[in-house]
C-alpha positions in Angstrom: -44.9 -98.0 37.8 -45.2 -96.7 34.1 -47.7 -97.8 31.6 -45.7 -96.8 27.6 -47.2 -97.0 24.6 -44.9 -98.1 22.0 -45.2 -97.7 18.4 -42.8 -99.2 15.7 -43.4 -98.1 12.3 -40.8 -99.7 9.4 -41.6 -99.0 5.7 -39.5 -99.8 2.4 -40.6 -98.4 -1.0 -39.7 -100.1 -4.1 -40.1 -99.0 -7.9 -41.8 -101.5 -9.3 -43.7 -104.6 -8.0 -41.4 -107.3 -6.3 -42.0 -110.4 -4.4 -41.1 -110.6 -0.7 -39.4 -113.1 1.1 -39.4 -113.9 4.4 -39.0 -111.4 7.0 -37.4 -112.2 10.7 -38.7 -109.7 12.9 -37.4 -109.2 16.6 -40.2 -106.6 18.3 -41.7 -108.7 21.0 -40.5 -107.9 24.5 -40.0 -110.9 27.1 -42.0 -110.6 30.3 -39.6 -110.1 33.6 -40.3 -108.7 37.2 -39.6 -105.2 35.9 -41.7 -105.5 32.3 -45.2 -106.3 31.8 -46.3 -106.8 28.2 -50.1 -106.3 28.4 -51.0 -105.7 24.8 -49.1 -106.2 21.1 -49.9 -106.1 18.3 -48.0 -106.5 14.7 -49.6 -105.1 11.3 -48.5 -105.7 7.8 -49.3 -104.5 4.3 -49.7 -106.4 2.2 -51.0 -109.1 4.6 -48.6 -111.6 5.9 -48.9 -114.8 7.5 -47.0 -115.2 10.8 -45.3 -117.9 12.8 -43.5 -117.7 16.1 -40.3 -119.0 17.6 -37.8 -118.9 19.8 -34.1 -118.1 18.7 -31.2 -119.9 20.8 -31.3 -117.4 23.5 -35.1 -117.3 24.0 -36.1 -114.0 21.7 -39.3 -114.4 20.9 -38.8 -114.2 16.8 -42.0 -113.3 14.5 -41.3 -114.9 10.9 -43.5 -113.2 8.3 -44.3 -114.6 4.5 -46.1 -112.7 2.0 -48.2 -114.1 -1.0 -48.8 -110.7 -2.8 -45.9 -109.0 -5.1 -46.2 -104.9 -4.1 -44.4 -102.0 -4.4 -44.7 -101.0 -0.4 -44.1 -103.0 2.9 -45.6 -101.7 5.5 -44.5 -103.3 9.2 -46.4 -101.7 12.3 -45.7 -103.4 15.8 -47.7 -101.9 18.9 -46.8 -102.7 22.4 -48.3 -101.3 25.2 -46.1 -102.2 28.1 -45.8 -101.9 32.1 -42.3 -100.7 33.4 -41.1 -100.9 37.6 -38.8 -98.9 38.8 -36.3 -100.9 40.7 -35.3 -99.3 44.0 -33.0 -102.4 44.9 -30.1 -101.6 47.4 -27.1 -101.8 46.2 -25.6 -104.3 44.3 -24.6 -107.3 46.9 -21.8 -108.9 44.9 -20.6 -112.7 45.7 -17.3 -112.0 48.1 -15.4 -113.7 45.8 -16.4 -111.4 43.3 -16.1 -108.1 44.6 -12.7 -107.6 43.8 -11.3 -107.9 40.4 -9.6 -109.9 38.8 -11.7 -112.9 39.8 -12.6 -115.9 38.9 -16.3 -117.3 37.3 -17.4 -120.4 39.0 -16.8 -123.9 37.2 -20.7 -123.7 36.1 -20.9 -119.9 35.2 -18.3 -120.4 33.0 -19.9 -123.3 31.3 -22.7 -121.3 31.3 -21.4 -118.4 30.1 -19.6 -120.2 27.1 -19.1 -117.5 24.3 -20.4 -114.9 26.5 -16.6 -114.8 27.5 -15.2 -115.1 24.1 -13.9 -112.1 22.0 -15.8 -111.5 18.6 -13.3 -109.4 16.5 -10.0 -110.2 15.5 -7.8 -107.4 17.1 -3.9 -108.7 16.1 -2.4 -106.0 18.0 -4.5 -106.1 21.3 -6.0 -102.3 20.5 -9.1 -102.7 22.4 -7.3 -105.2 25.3 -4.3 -102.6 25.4 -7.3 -99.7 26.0 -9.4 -101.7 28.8 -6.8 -103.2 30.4 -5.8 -98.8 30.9 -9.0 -98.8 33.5 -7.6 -101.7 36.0 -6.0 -98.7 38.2 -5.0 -101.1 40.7 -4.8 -105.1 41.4 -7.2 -105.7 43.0 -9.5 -103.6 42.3 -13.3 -103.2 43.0 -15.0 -105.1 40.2 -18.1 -102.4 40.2 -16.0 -99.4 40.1 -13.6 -101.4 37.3 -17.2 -101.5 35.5 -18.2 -98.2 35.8 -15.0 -96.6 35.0 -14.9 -98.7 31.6 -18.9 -97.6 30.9 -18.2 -93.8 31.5 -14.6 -94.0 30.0 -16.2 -95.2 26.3 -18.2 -92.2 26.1 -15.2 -89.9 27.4 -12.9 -91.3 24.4 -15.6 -91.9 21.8 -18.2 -88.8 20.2 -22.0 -89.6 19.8 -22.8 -89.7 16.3 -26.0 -90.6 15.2 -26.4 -92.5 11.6 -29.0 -93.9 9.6 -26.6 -96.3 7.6 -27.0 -100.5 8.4 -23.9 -101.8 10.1 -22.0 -101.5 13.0 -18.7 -100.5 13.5 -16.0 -102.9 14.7 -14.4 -101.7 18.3 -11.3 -101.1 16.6 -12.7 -99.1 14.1 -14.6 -97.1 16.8 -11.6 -96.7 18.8 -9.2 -95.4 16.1 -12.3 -93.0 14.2 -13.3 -91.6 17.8 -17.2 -91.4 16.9 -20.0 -94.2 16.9 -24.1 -94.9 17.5 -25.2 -96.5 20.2 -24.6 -99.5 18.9 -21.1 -99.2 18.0 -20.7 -97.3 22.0 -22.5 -101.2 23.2 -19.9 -103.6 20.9 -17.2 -101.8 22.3 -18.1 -102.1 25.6 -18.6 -105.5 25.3 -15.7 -106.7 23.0 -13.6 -104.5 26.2 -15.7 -106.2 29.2 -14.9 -109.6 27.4 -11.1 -108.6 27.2 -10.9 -108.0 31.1 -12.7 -111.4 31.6 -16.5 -110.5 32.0 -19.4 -112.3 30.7 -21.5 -109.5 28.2 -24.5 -109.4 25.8 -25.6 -107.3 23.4 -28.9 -106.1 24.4 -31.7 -104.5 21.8 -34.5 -102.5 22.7 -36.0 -99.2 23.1 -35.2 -96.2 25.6 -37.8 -93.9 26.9 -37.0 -90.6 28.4 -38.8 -87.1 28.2 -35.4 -85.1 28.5 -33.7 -84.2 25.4 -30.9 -84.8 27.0 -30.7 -89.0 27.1 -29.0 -90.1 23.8 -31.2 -92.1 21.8 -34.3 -91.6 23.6 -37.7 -92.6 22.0 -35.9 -94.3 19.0 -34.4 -98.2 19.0 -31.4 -98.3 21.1 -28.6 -100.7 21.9 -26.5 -101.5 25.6 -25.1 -103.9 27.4 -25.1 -106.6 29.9 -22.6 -108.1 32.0 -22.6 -111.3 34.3 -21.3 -110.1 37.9 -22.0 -113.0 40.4 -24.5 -112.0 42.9 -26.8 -109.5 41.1 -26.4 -111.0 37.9 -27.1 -109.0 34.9 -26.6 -105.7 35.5 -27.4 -103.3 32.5 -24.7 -100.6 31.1 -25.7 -97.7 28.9 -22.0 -96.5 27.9 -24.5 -94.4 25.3 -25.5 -92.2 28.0 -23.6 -93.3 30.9 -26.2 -94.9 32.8 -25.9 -98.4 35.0 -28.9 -100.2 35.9 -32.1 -97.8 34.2 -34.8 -98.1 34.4 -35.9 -96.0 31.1 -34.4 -99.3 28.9 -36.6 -101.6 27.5 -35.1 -104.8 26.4 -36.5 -107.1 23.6 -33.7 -109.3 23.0 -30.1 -110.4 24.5 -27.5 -112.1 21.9 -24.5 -112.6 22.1 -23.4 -110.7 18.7 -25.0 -107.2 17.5 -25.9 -109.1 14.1 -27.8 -111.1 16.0 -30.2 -108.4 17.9 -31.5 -106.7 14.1 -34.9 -105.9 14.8 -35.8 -106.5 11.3 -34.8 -108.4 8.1 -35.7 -110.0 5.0 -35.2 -109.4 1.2 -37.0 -109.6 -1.7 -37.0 -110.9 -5.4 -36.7 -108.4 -8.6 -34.7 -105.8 -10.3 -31.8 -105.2 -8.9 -32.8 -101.0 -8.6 -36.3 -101.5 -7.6 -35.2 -101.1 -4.0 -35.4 -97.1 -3.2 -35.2 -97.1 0.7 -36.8 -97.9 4.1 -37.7 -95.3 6.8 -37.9 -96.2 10.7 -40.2 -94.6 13.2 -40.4 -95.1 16.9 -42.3 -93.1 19.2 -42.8 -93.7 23.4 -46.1 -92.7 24.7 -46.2 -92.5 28.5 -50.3 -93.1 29.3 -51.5 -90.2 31.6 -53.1 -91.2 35.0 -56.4 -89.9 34.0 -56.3 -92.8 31.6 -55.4 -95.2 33.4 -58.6 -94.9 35.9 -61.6 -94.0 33.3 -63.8 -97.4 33.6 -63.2 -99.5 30.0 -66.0 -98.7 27.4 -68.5 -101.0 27.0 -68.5 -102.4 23.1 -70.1 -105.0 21.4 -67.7 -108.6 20.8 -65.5 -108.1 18.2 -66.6 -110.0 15.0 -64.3 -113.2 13.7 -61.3 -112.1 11.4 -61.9 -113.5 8.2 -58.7 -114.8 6.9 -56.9 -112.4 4.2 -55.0 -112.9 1.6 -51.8 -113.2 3.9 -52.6 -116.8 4.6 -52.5 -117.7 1.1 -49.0 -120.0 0.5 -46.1 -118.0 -0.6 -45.4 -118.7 -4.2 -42.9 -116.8 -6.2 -43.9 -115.2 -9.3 -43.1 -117.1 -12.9 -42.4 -113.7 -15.0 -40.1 -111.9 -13.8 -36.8 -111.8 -15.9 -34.6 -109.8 -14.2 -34.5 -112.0 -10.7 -32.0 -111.3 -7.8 -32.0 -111.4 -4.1 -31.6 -108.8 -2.1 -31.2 -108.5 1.6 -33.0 -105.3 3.7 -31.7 -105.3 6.8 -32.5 -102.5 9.8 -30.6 -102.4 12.6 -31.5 -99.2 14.3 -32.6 -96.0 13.0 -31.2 -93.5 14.8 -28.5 -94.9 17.7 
């Protein structure tokens, strides 16, 4: 058991006032037998009025309007979290599974639906031609056919960390040989999905002291695949992991555009954007901590309402009007 400390910090600068539209944010982690969310928190500047939702796979979605043109926003999401380590045996995998290839049943595949599907157009079966190169015998163990492929993306593709918005196609990883974690998790997927496997993009963060882990302390992005039995199983191909316990998952989607922790855009002069900066840091709480008795404090006074839950109104004099989108995938992956 691990109680983290998790601090998200997003900030975008621009060089003059503007007026901000609405921002989608995707911070809050889900509840689960391994994850305990005992506090959040999510602070703005200027003020912003939220509203929560659900997205179509059950991410819990924070939708934020502002009322105040600025020339800062300010986005500060707190989360102080309860981790388990699984010490599960290993993975008991439905007999009819265990080998591969192998069949989904009639309802996991209705389940399933896109899940199964291939995302990128690939005319000349790159990335099926490159999985299809790790089935080293039919049949073939369906966990070690897993393994192999998670290991074998980071033995044919170089870590390279980037700042930049996007992500990589899996042919454009294959053939450039380098990729974030995000571009290491589409591949996997798009190749999981060519061997017949149900996968998921999955968001989140990683926390690890060693230097060692790739990506550690910072946003980070794996994946998921649907084995019958254990279920959802969760592959690193970033760092070669299967199952951690050192990921902590926001959100699952089905396509990496759909797992952007933040986005939104905002109304002015086309160059009055200058930039955004990310921050992420993983506090582990010490045991001293976690026994010293609570303080004893006086009730908190009633927030008076701010200027964030004033309507959102768009301003009437500004000239020069486009819409711009800011989106942040990851900051360092």
């Amino acid at each position: 058991m691990t109680i983290l400390d998790v601090q998200h910090t997003t900030i975008y600068r621009y060089r003059r006032p503007v007026q901000l539209g609405e921002h989608r944010l995707m911070l809050r982690p889900r509840d689960s037998h391994d994850l305990r969310l005992i506090e959040t928190s999510l602070d703005c500047s200027p003020a912003a009025t939220i509203r929560w939702s659900y997205d179509v796979f059950g991410n819990s979605i924070a939708i934020a309007s502002f009322a105040e043109p600025t020339t800062e926003l300010r986005i500060v999401s707190r989360l102080r979290l309860e981790t388990f380590t699984r010490k599960r045996p290993a993975f008991q995998v439905m007999p009819e599974a265990a080998t591969y290839p192998f069949i989904y049943s009639a309802d996991d595949r209705i389940d399933l639906g896109r899940l199964l599907d291939r995302q990128y157009p690939d005319p000349g079966d790159r990335v099926g031609k490159w999985a299809r190169g790790f089935v080293s015998s039919k049949p073939t163990g369906t966990l070690a056919l897993l393994a192999d492929l998670n290991s074998g993306v980071a033995a044919w593709v170089s870590y390279q960390s980037r700042d930049i918005e996007g992500t990589q196609t899996p042919i454009e990883t294959l053939n450039r040989g380098w990729g974030s974690c995000r571009d290491f998790a589409v591949l996997f997927v798009e190749a999981a999905r060519c061997l017949g496997f149900g996968a998921r993009l999955v968001s989140g963060y990683l926390y690890n002291p060693s230097t060692a882990i790739r990506g550690a302390g910072t946003t980070h992005a794996w994946a998921d695949i649907y084995v019958p039995g254990p279920g959802w199983i969760a592959y690193d191909p970033t760092n070669g992991t299967i199952d951690s316990s050192d990921l902590i998952r926001v959100a699952v989607t089905r396509d990496i555009n759909q797992a952007i922790p933040l986005a939104g855009d905002f109304f002015g002069a086309s160059d009055s954007y200058m930039g955004m900066t990310v921050d992420v840091t993983i506090t582990p709480e010490s045991a001293e901590i976690r026994k010293a008795p609570p303080p004893i404090s006086k009730p908190a006074e009633p927030v008076k309402p701010g200027s964030g839950d004033k309507p959102l109104t768009p301003p009437d004099d500004v000239k020069d009007v486009d819409a711009r989108a800011n989106l942040v995938a990851f900051r360092r992956d």
